[in-house]
Steps between C-alpha positions, in 0.01 A plus 500: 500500500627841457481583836807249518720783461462819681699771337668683842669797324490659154694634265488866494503766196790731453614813312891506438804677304591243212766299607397439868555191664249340717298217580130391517386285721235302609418266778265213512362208776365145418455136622810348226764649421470831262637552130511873397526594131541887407274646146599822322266686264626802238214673325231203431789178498502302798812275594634259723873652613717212491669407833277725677430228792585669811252700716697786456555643099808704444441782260728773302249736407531541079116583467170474626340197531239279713556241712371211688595192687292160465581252794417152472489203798526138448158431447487695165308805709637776330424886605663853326578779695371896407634605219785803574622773252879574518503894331764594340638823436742551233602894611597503884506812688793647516720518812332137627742279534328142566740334737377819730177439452241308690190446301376825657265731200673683263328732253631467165250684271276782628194655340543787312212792536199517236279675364203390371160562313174437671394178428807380398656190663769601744799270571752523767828257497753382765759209611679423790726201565475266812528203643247384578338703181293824633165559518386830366273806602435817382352754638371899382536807705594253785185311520532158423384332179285180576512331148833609419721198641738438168796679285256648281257728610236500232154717487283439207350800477634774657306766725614882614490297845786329404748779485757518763788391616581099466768307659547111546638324845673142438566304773573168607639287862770728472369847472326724258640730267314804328519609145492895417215696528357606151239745375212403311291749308123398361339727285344614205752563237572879411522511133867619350548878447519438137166308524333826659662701285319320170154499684523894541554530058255246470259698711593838331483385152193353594310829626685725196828522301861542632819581381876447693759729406833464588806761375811411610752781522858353651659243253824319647689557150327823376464867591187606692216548254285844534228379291316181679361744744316727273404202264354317850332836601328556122407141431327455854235771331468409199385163661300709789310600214488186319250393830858309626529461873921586556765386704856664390802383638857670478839311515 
């Protein structure tokens, strides 16, 4: 029966530098004797590691990948443990130098601020290494976020509520450790100058005719000219009286 085996501790999931060295283990009771055998899986291909038949699993961390443990007793009773992420980040943080390190969180990508449409889904991203891996919680303005427990903060649709200032706590056994605080900015979206610009013609050559004159007067390779100035002045009324609305511009 499965209850043959009782599985007395699990592995646990961990976020490390690439190139760490540790070990996974996991512990297991029974009435025989117990057989452990360790299973890998990278993107959708699961695998039996060969030689993995210890309760502990040494691991250099080269990328991330899931893991579990099946243990078997004499009786052909066979149970797996959870299955455990080992994270793996190919950039460390800079001035962390692992054999100093205890498995305590480290942030090693904070959000950046954003600004946003209304409406528009908002995402927030961090990562922190630990061992065991961190949980995650952000929070706005101070107030803690109930559904926002992962590296990702993610609103579908964002509100004007939603403005503020985010930040994300990782912690684990070891500690916590918080990433920077960063604005966020939800709003409706202020059209470019340009934009407003073009809306203003369109407006005035919708009510009535207009004209733009510019005369320039300073030339970079040329002597200063004496006659855009009176041509500017005398074709603004010939158009006045053409029914023209005018703007003139000089240099």
């Amino acid at each position: 029966s499965p209850a043959a085996i009782a599985i007395t501790e699990q592995p646990v999931s961990v976020s490390v530098p690439v190139g760490y060295s540790f070990s996974l283990r996991c512990r297991a009771e029974g009435r025989t004797s117990l057989q452990y055998q360790w299973f890998c899986q990278h993107q959708s291909v699961c695998r039996q590691i060969p030689g993995a038949t210890k309760q502990d699993l040494p691991i250099t961390a080269q990328q991330t990948q899931l893991y579990t443990c099946r243990i078997n007793d004499l009786y052909r009773n066979a149970v797996f443990s959870d299955w455990v992420k080992v994270e793996v980040h190919q950039c460390v943080a800079r001035g962390l130098p692992p054999r100093l390190w205890q498995g305590e969180p480290v942030i090693v990508l904070n959000p950046t601020e954003q600004r946003v449409e209304v409406g528009k889904p908002l995402q927030l991203q961090c990562a922190a290494m630990g061992v065991p891996a961190p949980t995650y919680q952000w929070y706005r303005n101070g107030n803690l976020l109930e559904q926002q427990k992962k590296k990702k903060l993610w609103i579908t649709h964002a509100k004007a509520s939603d403005s503020g200032t985010y930040l994300c706590c990782a912690s684990n056994s070891h500690g916590e450790h918080w990433t920077n605080a960063v604005d966020v900015h939800i709003g409706e979206t202020l059209p470019p100058p340009e934009h407003l610009q073009l809306c203003l013609l369109v407006f005035s050559l919708a009510t009535g005719k207009i004209a733009l004159l510019v005369g320039n007067n300073h030339y970079q390779h040329h002597p200063n000219l004496i006659a855009p100035v009176t041509d500017v002045f005398e074709l603004s009324l010939l158009l006045e009286q053409l029914g023209f609305q005018v703007v003139s511009l000089l240099d």
